[in-house]
N, C-alpha and C positions, 0 to 999 in steps of 0.2 A: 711595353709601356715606357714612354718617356717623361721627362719634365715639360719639353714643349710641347708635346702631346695630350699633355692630362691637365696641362695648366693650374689653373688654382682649385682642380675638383677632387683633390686626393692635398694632403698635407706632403710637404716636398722629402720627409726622411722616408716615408713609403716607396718615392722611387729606389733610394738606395739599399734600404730591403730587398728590394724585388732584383737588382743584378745581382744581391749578393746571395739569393735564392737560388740563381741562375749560373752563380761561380761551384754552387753545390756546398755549401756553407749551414750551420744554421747559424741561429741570429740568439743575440742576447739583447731587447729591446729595453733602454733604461732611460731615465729624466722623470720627463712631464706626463707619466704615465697615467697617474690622475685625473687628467685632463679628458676632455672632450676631442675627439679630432676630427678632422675633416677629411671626407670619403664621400663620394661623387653627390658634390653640390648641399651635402646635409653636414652635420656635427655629432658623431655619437659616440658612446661609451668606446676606450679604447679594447677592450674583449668582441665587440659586437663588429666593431672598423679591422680587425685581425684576422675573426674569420671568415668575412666576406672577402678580404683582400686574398690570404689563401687558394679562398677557393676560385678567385678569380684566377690567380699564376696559375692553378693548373692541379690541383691537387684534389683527387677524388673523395678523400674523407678528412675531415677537420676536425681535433676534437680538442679539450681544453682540460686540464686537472687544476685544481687548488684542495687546497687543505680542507677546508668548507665541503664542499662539491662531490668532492671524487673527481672520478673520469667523466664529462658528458660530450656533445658533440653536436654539430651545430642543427641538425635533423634527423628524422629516425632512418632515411635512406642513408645517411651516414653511419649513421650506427649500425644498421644492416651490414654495411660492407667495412665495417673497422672491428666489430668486436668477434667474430670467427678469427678474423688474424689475432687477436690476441689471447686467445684460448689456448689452453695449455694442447699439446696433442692428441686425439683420441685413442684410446685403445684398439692395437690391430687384431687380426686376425690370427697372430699367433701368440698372443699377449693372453694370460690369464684373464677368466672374466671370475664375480663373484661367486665364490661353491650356493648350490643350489640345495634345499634341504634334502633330504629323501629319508625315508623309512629305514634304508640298509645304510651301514657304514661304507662309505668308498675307500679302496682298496689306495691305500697310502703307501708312498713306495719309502718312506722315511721312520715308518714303523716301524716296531721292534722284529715282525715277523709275520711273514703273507699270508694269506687266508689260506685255511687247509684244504688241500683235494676233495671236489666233491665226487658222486657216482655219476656214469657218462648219461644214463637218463635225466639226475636231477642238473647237469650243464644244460644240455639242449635247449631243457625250460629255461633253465635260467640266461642264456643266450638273448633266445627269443624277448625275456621280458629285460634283459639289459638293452637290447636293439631299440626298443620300443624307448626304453628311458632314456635314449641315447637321441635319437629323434624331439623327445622334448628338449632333453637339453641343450640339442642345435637352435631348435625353435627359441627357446627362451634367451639363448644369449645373441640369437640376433637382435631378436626384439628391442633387450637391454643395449646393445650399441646404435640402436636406430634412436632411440630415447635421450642417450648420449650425445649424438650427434644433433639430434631438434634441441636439447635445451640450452637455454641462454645459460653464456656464460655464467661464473660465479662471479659474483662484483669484489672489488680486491676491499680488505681489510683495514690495510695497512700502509703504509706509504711507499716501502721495499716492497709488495703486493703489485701496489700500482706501478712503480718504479720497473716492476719485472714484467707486466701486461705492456708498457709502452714499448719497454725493449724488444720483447717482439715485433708491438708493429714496428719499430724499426729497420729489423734486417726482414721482415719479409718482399717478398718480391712481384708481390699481385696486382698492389694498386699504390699509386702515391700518394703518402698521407702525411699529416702535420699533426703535431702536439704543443700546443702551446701550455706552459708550466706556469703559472702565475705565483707572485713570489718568491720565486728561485734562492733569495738568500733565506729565508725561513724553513729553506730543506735541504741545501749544499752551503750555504752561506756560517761567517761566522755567529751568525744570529741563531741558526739550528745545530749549533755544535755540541749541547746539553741534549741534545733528542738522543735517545738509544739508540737510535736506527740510524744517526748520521750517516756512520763508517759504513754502512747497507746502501744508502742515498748515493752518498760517492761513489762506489762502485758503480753503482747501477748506472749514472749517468756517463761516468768514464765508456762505460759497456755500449753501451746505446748513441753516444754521439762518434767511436769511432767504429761499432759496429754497421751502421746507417748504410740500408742498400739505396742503389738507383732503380728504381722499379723500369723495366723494358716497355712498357707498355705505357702509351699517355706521352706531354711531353718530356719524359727523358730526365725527369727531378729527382733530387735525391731525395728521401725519406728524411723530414725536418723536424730539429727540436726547437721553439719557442722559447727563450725564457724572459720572464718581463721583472724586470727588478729597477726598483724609484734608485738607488743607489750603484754605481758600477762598483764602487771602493767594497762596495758590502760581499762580494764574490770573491773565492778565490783565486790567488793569481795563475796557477794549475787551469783553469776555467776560460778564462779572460786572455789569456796568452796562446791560447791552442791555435793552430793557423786553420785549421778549419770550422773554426767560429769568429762571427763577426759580429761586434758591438754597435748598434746602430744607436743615436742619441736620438730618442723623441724630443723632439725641440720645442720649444712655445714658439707661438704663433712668430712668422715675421710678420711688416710692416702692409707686406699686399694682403695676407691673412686676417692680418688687425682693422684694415680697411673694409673687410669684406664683409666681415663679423657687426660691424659697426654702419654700414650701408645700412645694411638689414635693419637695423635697429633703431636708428638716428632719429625716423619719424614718430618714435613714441615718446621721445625726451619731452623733456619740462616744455609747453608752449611752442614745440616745435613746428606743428600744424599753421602756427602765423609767421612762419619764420621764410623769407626767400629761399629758394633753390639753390641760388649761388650760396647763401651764406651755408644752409645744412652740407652741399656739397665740401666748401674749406673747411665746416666741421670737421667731419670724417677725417679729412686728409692731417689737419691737426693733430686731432684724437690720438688717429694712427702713430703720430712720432711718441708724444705726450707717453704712449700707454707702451714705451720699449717694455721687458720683461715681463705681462703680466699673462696670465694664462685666458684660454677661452674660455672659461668660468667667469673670469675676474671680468670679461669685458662683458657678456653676455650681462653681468648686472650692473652696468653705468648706468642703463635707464633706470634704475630704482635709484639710485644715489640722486641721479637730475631730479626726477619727479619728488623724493624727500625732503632734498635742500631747495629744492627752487629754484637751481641752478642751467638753464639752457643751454644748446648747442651755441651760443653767442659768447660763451666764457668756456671753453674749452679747459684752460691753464687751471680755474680754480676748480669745477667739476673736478680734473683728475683728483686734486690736491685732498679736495674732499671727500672722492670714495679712496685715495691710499691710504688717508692717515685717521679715518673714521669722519661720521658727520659731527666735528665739532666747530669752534670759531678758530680762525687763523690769526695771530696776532700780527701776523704782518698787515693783514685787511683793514683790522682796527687797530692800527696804532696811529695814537692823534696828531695828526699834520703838526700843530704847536709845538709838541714835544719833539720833532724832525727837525724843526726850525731852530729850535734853541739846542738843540744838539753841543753843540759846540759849547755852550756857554754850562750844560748841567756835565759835559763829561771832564770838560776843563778845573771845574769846581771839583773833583775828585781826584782828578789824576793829574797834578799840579808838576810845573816845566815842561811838558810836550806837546806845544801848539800843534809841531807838522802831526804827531801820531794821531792827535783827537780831530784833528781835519779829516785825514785822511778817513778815520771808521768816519765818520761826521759824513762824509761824501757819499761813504757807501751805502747811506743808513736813508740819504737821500734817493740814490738812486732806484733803489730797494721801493721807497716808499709810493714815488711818481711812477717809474715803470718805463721811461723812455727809454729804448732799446735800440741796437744796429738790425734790429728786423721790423718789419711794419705792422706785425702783429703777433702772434704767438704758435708761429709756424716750426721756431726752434723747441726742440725735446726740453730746454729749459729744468732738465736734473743739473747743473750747476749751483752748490752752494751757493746763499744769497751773500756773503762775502767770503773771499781766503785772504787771511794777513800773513806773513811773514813779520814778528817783532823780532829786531833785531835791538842791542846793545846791553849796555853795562847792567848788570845784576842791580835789583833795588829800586827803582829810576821808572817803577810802574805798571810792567808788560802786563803782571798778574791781575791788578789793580785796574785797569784798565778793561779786561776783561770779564771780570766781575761787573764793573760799572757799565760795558753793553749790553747783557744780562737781564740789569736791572733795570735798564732804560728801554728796552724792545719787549722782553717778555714780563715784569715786571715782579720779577722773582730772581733773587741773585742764585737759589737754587737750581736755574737752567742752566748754568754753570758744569759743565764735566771736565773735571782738569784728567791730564794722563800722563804721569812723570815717566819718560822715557827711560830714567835708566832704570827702571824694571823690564825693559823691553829690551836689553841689551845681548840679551843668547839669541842664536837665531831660534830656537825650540820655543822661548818665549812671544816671537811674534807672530806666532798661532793663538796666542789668548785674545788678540783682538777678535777676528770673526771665528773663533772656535777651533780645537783642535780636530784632527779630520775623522773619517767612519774609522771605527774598529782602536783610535786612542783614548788615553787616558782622558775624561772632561770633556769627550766631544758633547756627551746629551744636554752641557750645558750651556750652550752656544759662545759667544766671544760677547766679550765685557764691553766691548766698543760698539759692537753689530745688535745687542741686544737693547743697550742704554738708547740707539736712536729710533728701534722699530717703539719703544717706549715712549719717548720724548723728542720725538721727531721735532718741534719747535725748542733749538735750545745753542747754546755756544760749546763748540766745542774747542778745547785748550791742549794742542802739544808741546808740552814742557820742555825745552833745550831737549830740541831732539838732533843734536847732535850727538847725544849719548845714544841711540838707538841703534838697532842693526841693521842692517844694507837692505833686509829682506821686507823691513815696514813700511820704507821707502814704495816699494811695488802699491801696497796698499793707497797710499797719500796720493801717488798720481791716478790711481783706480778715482777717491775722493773728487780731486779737483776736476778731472774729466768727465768721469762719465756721473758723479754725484750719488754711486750709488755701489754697496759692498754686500755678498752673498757670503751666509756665513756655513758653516760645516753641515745643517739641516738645509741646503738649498734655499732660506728665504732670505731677500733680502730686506737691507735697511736703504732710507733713502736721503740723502744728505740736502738737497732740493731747499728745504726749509729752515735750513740752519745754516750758522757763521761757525765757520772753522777758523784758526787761528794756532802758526806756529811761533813756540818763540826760541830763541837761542840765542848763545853771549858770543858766539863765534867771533873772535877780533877783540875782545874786550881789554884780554891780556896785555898786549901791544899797542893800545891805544897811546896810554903818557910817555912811554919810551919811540911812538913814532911822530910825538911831540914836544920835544923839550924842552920848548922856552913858554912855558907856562899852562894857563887853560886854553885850550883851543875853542877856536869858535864851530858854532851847530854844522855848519859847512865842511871845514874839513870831520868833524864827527862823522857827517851821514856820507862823506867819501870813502875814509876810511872805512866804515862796518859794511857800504855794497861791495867794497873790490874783497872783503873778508868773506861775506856773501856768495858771489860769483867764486871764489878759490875754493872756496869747503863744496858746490853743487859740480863745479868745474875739474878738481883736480880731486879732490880728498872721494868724492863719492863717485865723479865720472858720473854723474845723469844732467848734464846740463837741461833737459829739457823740463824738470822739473823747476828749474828756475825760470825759463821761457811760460809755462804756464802759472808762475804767480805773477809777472809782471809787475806793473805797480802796486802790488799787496805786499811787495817790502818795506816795512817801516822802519827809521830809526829810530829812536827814541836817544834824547840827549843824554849827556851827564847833569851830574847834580849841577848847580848854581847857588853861589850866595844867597839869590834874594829867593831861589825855591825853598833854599835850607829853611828859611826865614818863615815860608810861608805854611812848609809841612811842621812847624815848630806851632807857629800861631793856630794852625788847626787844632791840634791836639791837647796843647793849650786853655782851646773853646771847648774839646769836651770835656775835660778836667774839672773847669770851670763849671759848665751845665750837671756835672753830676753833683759836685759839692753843692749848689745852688738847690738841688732835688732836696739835697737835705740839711735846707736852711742856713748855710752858711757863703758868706759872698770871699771868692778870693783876689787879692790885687798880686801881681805879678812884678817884678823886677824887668819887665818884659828888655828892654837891651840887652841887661846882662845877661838875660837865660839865651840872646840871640847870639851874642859874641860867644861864649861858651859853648854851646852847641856847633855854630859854623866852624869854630878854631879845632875841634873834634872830629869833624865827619872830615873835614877837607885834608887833613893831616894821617892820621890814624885809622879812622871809619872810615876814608872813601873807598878801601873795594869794597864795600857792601850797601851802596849806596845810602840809601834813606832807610834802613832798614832799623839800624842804632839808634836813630830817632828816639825812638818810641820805649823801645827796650834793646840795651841797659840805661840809655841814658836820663830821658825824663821819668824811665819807673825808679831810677836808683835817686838820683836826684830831687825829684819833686813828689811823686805819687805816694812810696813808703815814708820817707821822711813826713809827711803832710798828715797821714793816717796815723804813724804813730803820736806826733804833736795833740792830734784829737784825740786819739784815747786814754792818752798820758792827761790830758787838760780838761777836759768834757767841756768844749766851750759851750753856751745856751744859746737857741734861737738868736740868728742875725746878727752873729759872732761875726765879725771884719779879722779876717787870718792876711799876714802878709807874706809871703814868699821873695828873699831879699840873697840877694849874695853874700857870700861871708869868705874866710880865709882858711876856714877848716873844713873838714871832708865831711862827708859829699860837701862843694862847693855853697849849696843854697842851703839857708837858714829858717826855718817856721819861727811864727808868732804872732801875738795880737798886732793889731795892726796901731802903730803909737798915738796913745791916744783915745783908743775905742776903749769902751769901759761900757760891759753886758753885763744890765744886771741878771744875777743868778749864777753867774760865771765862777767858776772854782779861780783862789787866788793861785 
């Protein structure tokens, strides 16, 4: 049997089974074992496509053990010709058989002392009638080995029972035969290492996979063991490394597979019956890219997904989206054209001095929205994040902020938000918590904190925090992210990125900015020069993977430094809610507003600027205006629609509470 030969009527790891059947191997079958497979032109249970394939190579008896089960075997002519081999040996001919009763004591040669002399008349008799008992008892212990020999074996008890019946048929020599073990790490694996009988298991199997004859007769195979396990990691490496076993991967479906599966199918989708030829034909071929990784289970039920959402072969892209991620609403679907257009203007209003960065998501948010693409319709696989940024620059200055405010404005929950501070990620042993640690460590059955949060909230931004703190080896993941949109974590399932904005940031270059300009502020220009050639040195030389820089492209952003007139303007925000809150509770505030701007600017630009805008807020207006302000009223308990004024002065903190000159509330303590 070859690939070209059997084309798509047998699933394609079957061929490599079968030469490795043929090298005289047995097989450890693992993956997609779950799964449905494909075996001449149908889809069936992987137990049911195993022992038909057996017995197709060549093998006269087929039989299968699980824990469940016991031994069975795939018909009773199989069983006829597998379980004599694995019977214990019969008793021969010079082999004691059971003592038979009789009336007289038989003469024991282990007794204390022989029967005494009888007289030569009472021998003769007794001759005669020992003759005669002597004839029965030939008679009777043939019988009894004929009985022996008709009954069915005994059925094994135990797992070293059955472990020991297969071992026979392995080294016998009669007929060539197969055992497929189902579960294999649940009886050798670290998963069965609490069984009593592990250390019995082991053996047994050690015994049987190098004992294995080649039976003479038939074509010429070795006597084979089966083992199917969903996990390879779960097996010994005793097991897995022996050169005469070979680990075949059951694979999920490829792409001609996924077509094939989906042919079949296409005609019962939502409305498909008034649909063109041509168009259900691109269906399928669509579908097929659409639907990389999923099993033949998973596609077998896209017609229910069509039929429930309403969704036809004519929308391929959203169909998938909607049986991956459950039937619910995509908000990328319904998010209001208005709010795409004003983009610009609502995320500006939040994330105040970075026109180029809010263009930039601004752009994306459009593109995202309309759909116009480098392909004519939705022929690309289309797991690519719906945007990846790169923020770059000076700490303080937004990146964070900014991200939150995408959040809020596409899914309209700033909680779709997942930040992930890198330097928790900074041991290579740590950048296994993303998609889980692997089979047999600590925290694998919890899967990975990154791989779990998107099969959760597949609609959401994700946030890598200055990941230049991170170690080399998370890097591998991020390009996994931006290419193929999709991460498998330590239990085989994946998450899928398709639906979400990812977003790195980093201060790379921040350090060297005002010393690689000395004669004042520089302008946005040389800013976004400096932070990509910062950029390109840290992917180029510090990490050596330029090609993760080639796949952000224009997803690097700069983001400015601070400015006078942004100082000004994150001053006046804050300001306004100050203001709004004191307002909630009846009292109106008037501000010194220059002086709190001069004071402020003359602070962050001097002293505060590496921390950008952060000082802002706290220490500076909570020390300054917010405590001083609270205390004023609990000290004064002004009344209802009190005028407080907030003034500069010359003592510390800088600004001053009080009535406002002038205002006079009645009820007001003097």
């Amino acid at each position: 049997m070859t690939a070209a030969a059997e084309g798509l009527r047998a699933a394609p790891w079957l061929v490599r089974a079968y030469q490795e059947l043929q090298r005289h191997r047995h097989l450890i079958v693992h993956g997609n074992v779950d799964d449905v497979v494909r075996w001449n032109n149908r889809y069936e249970p992987l137990a049911a496509v195993l022992g038909e394939f057996l017995t197709m190579t060549g093998y006269r008896a087929v039989g299968r053990y699980s824990l469940v089960d016991g031994i069975t075997y795939r018909d009773e002519a199989m069983r006829g010709t597998a379980e004599p081999l694995t019977a214990a040996p019969a008793p021969t001919a010079t082999e004691p058989v059971p003592a038979q009763s009789s009336s007289r004591q038989a003469w024991n040669p282990f007794a204390a002392a022989p029967p005494a002399a009888q007289p030569a008349a009472q021998t003769a008799d007794a001759g005669r009638e020992d003759g005669g008992r002597a004839d029965r008892v030939a008679r009777a212990d043939e019988s009894l080995r004929r009985a022996i020999r008709a009954a069915p074996p005994a059925q094994p008890r135990t797992t070293p029972d059955a472990l020991g019946a297969i071992r026979r048929l392995m080294t016998q020599t009669e007929a060539p035969v197969a055992m497929v073990i189902d579960s294999a790490d649940l009886i050798v694996g670290a998963a069965g290492q609490l069984d009593e009988h592990h250390r019995a298991n082991v053996a047994h199997l050690r015994h049987m996979l190098a004992e294995a004859a080649v039976a003479p007769s038939g074509p010429g195979l070795r006597n084979a063991v089966v083992l199917v396990v969903r996990d390879l990691g779960e097996l010994p490496a005793w097991l897995t490394e022996r050169p005469d076993v070979a680990a075949v991967l059951a694979d999920r479906p490829g792409p001609a597979e996924r077509a094939d599966v989906l042919a079949g199918q296409i005609g019962r989708f939502h409305r498909a019956a008034e649909a063109p030829a041509a168009v259900l034909h691109q269906a399928v071929t669509t579908l097929a890219n659409l639907t990389d990784g999923m099993t033949v289970r998973d596609l077998q039920t896209l017609e229910v997904t069509s039929r429930l959402t309403g969704i036809g072969p004519g929308a391929p892209r959203r169909l998938v989206a909607r049986h991956r991620f459950g039937v619910r609403d995509d908000p990328w679907e319904q998010l209001d054209i208005d709010k795409v257009r004003r983009a610009d203007q609502m995320l500006g209003a939040r994330v105040m001095g970075q026109p180029a960065a809010v263009r930039a998501v601004a752009d994306v948010l459009v593109n995202a929205r309309v759909g116009v693409d480098f392909v004519a319709g939705d022929a690309e696989t289309g797991n690519r994040p719906k945007g990846v940024f790169f923020f770059v620059g000076p700490t303080g200055v937004g990146k964070t902020e900014l991200a939150k405010a995408i959040a809020e404005l596409v899914f309209d929950d700033e909680s779709a938000l997942r930040r992930f501070d890198m330097s928790e990620f900074s041991q290579e042993h740590a950048s296994e918590r993303l998609t889980g640690a692997p089979p047999g460590f600590v925290g694998h059955e919890q899967g990975g904190v990154l791989t779990n949060w998107v099969r959760e909230r597949p609609f959401s931004v994700i946030l890598f925090d200055e990941i230049e703190k991170a170690h080399r080896k998370v890097f591998d993941k991020f390009l996994q992210i931006i290419d193929d949109g999709r991460l498998t974590d330590g239990h085989g399932r994946t998450a899928y990125f398709s639906h979400s904005i990812v977003i790195f940031t980093s201060n790379q270059g921040a350090a060297t900015l005002h010393r690689s300009h000395p004669g004042g502020v520089p302008p946005y220009q040389f800013v976004q020069e400096h932070f990509n050639q910062a950029v390109a040195r840290f992917f180029t030389e510090d990490l050596q993977r330029p090609e993760l820089l080639g796949r952000l492209g224009s997803g690097v952003v700069v983001f400015d430094i601070l400015r006078e007139q942004v100082i000004r303007s994150i001053t006046d925000k804050f300001l306004g809610q100050i203001t709004a809150s004191a307002a909630a509770r009846g009292f109106e505030l008037v501000f010194d507003a220059p002086a709190i701007h001069r004071a402020i600017v003359e602070h962050v630009m001097t002293s505060g600027a590496a921390l950008g805008a952060r000082p802002i807020r706290d220490p500076l207006l909570e020390q300054w205006i917010r405590v001083p302000l609270n205390r004023w009223i609990m000290a004064n308990a002004p009344g209802p629609g009190a005028r407080i004024l907030v003034h500069r002065t010359a003592s510390s903190p800088p600004f001053g509470i009080q009535r406002y000159p002038g205002e006079i509330v009645e009820g007001e303590h003097p």
